[in-house]
C-alpha positions in Angstrom: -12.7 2.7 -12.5 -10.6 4.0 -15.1 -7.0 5.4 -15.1 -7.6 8.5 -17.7 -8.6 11.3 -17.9 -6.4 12.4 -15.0 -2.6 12.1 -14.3 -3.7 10.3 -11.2 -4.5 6.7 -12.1 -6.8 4.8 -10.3 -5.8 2.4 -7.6 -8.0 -0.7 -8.3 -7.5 -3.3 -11.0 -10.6 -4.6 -13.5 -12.1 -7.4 -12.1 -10.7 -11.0 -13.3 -11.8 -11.9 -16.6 -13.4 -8.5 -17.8 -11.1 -6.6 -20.5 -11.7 -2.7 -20.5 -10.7 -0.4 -22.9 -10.1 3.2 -22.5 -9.0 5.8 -25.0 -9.0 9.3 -26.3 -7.6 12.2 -27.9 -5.5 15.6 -26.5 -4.7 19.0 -27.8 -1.7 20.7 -26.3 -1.0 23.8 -26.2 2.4 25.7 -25.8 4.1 29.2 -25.8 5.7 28.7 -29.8 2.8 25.9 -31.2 1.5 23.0 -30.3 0.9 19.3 -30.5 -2.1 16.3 -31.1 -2.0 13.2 -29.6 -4.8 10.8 -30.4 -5.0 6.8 -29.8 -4.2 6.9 -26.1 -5.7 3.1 -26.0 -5.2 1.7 -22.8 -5.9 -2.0 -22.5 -6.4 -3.6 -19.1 -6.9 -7.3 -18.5 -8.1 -8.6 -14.9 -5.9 -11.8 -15.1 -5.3 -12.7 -11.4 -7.5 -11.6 -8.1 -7.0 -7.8 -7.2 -4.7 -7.9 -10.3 -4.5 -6.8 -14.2 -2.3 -7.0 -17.3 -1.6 -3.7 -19.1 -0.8 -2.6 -22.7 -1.2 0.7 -23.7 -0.7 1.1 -27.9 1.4 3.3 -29.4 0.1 7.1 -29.1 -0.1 9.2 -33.2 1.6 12.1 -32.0 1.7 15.1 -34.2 3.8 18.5 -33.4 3.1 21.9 -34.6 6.0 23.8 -33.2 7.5 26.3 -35.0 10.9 25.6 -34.6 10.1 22.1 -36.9 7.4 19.5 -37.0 7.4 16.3 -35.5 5.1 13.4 -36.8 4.7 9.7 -35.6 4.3 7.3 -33.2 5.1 6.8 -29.2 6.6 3.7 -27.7 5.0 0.7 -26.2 4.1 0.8 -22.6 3.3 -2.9 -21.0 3.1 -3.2 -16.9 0.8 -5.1 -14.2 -1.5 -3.4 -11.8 -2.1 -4.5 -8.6 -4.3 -3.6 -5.5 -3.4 -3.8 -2.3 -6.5 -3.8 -0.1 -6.6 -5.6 3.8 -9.8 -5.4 5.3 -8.3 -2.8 7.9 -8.0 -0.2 5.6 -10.8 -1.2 2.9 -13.2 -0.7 5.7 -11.6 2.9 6.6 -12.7 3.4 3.0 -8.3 3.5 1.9 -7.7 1.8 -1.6 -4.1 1.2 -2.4 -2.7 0.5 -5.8 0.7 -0.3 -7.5 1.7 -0.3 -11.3 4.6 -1.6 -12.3 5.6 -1.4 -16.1 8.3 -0.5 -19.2 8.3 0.9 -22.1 9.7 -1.2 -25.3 11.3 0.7 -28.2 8.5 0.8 -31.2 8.0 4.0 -31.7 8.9 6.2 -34.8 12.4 8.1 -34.5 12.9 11.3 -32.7 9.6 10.3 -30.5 11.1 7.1 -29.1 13.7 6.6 -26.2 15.0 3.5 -28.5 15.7 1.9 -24.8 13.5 0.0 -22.2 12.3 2.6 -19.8 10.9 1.2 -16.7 8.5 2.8 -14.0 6.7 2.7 -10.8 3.7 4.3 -9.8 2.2 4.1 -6.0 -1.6 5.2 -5.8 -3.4 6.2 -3.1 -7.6 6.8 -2.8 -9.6 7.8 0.7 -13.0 8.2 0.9 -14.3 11.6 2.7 -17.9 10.9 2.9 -20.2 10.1 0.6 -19.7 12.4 -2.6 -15.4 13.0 -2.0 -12.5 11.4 -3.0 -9.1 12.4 -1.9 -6.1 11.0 -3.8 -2.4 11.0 -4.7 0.2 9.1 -6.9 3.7 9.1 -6.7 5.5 7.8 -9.8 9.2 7.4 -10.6 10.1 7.0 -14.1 13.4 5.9 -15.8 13.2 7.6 -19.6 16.4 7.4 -21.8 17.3 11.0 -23.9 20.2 11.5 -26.1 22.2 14.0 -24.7 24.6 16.5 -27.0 27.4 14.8 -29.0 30.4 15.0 -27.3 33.9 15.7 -29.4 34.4 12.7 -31.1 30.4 12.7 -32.3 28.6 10.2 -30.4 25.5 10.8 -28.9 25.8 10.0 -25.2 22.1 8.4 -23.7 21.5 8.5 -20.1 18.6 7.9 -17.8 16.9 11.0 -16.9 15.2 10.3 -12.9 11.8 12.1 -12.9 9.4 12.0 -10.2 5.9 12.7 -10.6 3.6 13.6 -7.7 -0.4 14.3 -8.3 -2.5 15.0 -5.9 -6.4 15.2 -6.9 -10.1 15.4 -5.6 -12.9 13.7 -6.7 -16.6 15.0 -6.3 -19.6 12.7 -7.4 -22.6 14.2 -8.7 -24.7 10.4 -8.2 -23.6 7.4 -9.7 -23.7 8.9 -13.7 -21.4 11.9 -13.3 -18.5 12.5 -11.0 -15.9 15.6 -11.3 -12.4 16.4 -10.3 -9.7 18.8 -9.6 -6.4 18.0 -10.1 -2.0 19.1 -9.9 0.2 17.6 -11.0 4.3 17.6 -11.5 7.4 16.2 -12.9 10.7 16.9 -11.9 13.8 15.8 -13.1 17.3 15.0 -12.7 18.2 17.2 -15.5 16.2 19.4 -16.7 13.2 22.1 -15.3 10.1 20.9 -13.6 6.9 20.4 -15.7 3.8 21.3 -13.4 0.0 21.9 -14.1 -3.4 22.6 -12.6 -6.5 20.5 -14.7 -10.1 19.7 -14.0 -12.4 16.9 -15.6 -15.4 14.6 -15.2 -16.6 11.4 -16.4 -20.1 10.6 -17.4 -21.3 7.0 -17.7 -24.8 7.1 -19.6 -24.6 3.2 -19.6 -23.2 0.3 -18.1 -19.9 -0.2 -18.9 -19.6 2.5 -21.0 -17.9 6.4 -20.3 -17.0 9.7 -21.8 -14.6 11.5 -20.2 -13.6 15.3 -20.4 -10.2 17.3 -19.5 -8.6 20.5 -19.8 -6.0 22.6 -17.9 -3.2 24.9 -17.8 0.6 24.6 -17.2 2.4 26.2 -14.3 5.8 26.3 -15.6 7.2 27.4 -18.8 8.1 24.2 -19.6 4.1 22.9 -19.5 1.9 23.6 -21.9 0.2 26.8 -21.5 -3.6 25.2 -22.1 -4.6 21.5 -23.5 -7.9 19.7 -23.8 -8.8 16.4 -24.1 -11.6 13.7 -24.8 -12.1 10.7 -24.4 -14.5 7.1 -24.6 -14.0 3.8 -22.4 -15.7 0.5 -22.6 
C-alpha cells in the first residue's frame, strides 16, 4: 500500500517493523517550459500498531522555464501516519487514515519556504466490490512565500492556506496490476487554483516490490499543461 503515484495517499500505515521505500521521477510540463523532479524518496517506518514514521528526502528539482532557470533542492518533509480502523467500519470494507507532518527548511534557495510549514491530510478508502476502490483526501497545508518588498525593502513572508481535495478510483486487474483515475485541486488563500485530471497503475511483479506509472493534464492555467512520471518501491 503505497502513497505515490497519486495525489491521493493511501490510508493505511506499513506494518510495525517493516521499512518501505518508495520513489521516482516526474516531468512537468507547462504553457512557457517545464520542470524535472527526480528523488521523490519516501521513507515509511511502521513504528507503533496501525502507525508509521515518515521522512520524505529532499526532491533535485530542475526548471526549464523561459523566463529563468531554477536548479536545486526541495525541503524536508517529516510527519506520522496513522490509521484509524474500528471493526464497524473495517468490516463495511471503510479504511481511514490521518498524516500529520512539517516541512524543515533544507532546501536550496529560491525552492525552499526557509520556515516550518506544517500539514494535515485526512484520507478516506471504501471498498465497492471486489475489483473498485473509491477514495478521497482532504489536505490543508501551511506553506510560507515571500511576498513583494514593501517601501522600506523587506520582504514580507506570510502563510499561504491551501486546501487540497482528491478524489480518485481504483480498479484492480488481480492482485499484480491495479489502475486508477484520479482529480485533484489546490486552492489558495492567495493566489488561483491549481487543478488536474491524471490516471496511473501499479504493477507488482514480486513480493514487495512495485513499478508504478502516471501522467495527466492540468485544468487550470496555473497547472501544468501535461506531466509524466515513474516510479519503483520496495
Amino acid at each position: 500500500s503505497t502513497d505515490r503515484n497519486s495525489v491521493t495517499p493511501h490510508p493505511n500505515a506499513v506494518p510495525l517493523g517493516v521499512l518501505q521505500l518508495e520513489s521516482g521521477i516526474t516531468l512537468d510540463r507547462f504553457h512557457r517550459g517545464g520542470d524535472f523532479v527526480a528523488g521523490e524518496a519516501n521513507l515509511r517506518l511502521g513504528t507503533w500498531p496501525n502507525g508509521e514514521l515518515r521522512l520524505q528526502a529532499p526532491n533535485y528539482f530542475k526548471s526549464f522555464a523561459f523566463e529563468g532557470r531554477k536548479e536545486g533542492s526541495s525541503d524536508l518533509l517529516v510527519g506520522v501516519k496513522q490509521e484509524i480502523e474500528p471493526d464497524c467500519l473495517r468490516k463495511r470494507g471503510l479504511d481511514l487514515g490521518v498524516i500529520l507532518g512539517t516541512s524543515l527548511p533544507t532546501g536550496s534557495r529560491g525552492l525552499s519556504s526557509r520556515r516550518v510549514d506544517p500539514f494535515l491530510q485526512m484520507i478516506a478508502f471504501q471498498k465497492a466490490g471486489n475489483k473498485y476502490t473509491l477514495g478521497s483526501s482532504h489536505s490543508i497545508f501551511l506553506p510560507s512565500q515571500a511576498l513583494e518588498s514593501d517601501e522600506t525593502g523587506e520582504v514580507d513572508i506570510s502563510r499561504n492556506l491551501t486546501y487540497q481535495p482528491t478524489f480518485i478510483v481504483f480498479r484492480s486487474l488481480g492482485s499484480k496490476v491495479d489502475l486508477w483515475a484520479e482529480y485533484a485541486g489546490q486552492f489558495f488563500s492567495k493566489g488561483l487554483s491549481l487543478q488536474l485530471l491524471d490516471w496511473g497503475g501499479v504493477w507488482r511483479p514480486r513480493a514487495r516490490h512495485q513499478l508504478d506509472f502516471r501522467f495527466g493534464v492540468g485544468l487550470t492555467n496555473s497547472a501544468p499543461r501535461a506531466f509524466i512520471g515513474f516510479g519503483y518501491s520496495i
